[in-house]
N, C-alpha and C positions, 0 to 999 in steps of 0.2 A: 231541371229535369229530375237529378235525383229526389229533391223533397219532394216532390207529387209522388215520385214511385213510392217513397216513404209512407207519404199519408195514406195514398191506396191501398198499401200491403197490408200497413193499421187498420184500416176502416175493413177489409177482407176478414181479415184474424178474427174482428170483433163481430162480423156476420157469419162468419163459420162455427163460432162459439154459439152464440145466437142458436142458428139452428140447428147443433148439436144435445144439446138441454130440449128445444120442442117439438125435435123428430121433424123438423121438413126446412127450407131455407126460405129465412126468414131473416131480416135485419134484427142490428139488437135493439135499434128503438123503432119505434113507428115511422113511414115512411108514409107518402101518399102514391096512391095505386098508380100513379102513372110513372113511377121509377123501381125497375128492377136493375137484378145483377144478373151478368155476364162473365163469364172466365174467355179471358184472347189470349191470343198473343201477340207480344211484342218483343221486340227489338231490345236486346239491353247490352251491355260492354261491360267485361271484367276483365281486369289487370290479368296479363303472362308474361312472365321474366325469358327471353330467347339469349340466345348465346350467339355470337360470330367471331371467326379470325379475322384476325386484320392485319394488313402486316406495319410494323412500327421500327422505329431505327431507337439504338440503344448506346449511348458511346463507356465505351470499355475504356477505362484507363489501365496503363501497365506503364513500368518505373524501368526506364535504359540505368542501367549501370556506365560510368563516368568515369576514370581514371588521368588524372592531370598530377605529372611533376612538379611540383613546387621546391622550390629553393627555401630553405629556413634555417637557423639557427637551433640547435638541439644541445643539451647537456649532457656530457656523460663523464661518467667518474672513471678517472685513471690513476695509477701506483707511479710515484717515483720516487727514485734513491735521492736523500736530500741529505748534507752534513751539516750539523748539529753542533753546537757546544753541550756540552753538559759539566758539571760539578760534581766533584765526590768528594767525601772525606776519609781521609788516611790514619789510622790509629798509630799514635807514635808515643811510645813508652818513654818513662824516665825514674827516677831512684831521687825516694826524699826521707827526708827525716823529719819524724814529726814527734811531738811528750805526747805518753800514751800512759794512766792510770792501773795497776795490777794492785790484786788484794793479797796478800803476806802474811801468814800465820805466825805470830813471833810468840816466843816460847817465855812464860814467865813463871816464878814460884809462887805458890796460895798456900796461907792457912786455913786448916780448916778449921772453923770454931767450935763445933762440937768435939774434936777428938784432940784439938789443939797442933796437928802433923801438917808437917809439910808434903805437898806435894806440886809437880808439874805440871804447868797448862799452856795453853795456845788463845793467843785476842789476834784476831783481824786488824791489819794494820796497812793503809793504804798508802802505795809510792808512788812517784813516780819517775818515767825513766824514757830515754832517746831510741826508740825504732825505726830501723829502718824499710819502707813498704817502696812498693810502685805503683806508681798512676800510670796514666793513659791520657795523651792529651791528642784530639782530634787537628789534622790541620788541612784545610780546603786548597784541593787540585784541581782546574781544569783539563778538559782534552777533546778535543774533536770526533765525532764517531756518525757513521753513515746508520742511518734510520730511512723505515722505508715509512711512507707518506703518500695519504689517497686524495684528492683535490678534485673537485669539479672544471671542467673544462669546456669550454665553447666551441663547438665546431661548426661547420658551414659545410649542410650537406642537402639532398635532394631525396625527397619525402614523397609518399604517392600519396594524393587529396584525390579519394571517394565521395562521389555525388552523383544521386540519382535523379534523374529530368522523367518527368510526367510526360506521355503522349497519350493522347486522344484518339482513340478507333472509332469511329462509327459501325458497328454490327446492323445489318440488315435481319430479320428473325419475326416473329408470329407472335400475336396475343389474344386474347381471348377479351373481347367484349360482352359485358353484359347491359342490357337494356332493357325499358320495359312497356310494351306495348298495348292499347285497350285494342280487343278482341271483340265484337260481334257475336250474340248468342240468342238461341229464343229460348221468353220466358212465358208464364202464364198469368196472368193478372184478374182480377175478381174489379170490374167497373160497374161504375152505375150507367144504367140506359134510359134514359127519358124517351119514351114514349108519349105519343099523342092521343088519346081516347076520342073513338068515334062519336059524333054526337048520335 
């Protein structure tokens, strides 16, 4: 149905044009006298998009909140007084005697060679000799002493365990549909008529 409307609209266009250029209606090529044109009408159908509600079910999820005591095992850090050894050392003096080197001026007579005179001088002369000093001699004491001290600990207690559970609502609610319908319309069309010639 459509390719005929097609070709007819063609062959129309081409006889409108036709007799447009020779001032009367006229095909574009030769035809023989027993077929003219007609403009009718018909029938034709063109797409329209309509709209309708409908009603349609929608399910809505939403999340319950859950709260369950569980029993578990937890860590926690606590302080306690714990006693200790510990180690010190004590400084304990003592008195020694030890040879210790000193430098000594000792006084001698020189000539002098140019003036040929005596005179008095000093040479460095090293001794030595018994001092008495003190050391310090360290000596390692124990003792016991309370320090305080942090430890991890195990305890056994009851914990709330959050968990959310999914429910399903079904919503009853409205939509809109679109569809698209062919529509009935009248057209005009340019046909050819065969005619019969009287003898």
């Amino acid at each position: 149905m459509t390719i005929v409307l097609s070709l007819v609209l063609r062959f129309a266009f081409a006889a409108l044009t036709a007799s447009s250029v020779h001032g009367g209606w006229y095909p574009a090529f030769p035809m023989p006298d027993c077929v003219t044109f007609e403009a009718r009408q018909v029938v034709s159908y063109r797409p329209e998009w309509r709209e309708e509600r409908i009603p349609c079910v929608v399910p809505s999820v939403s999340y319950r909140k859950v709260v369950t005591p569980v029993a578990t095992w937890v860590w926690k850090l606590k302080q306690f007084d714990e006693r200790v050894r510990t180690s010190y050392y004590t400084p304990v003096p003592r008195e020694v005697e030890r040879e210790a080197a000193r430098c000594v001026m000792v006084p001698i007579m020189v000539i002098d060679p140019c003036t040929g005179c005596c005179f008095a001088s000093c040479y460095p002369h090293w001794v030595r000799e018994r001092v008495r000093c003190v050391e310090v001699d360290y000596r390692r004491e124990e003792r016991d002493v309370d320090v305080r001290v942090s430890r991890w600990v195990q305890e056994y207690q009851m914990v709330d365990q959050v968990s959310y559970v999914p429910e399903v609502t079904q919503i009853q609610t409205w939509t809109v549909r679109r569809y698209c319908v062919w529509v009935p319309c009248q057209t005009t069309v340019i046909v050819p008529v065969y005619r019969v010639q009287q003898p």
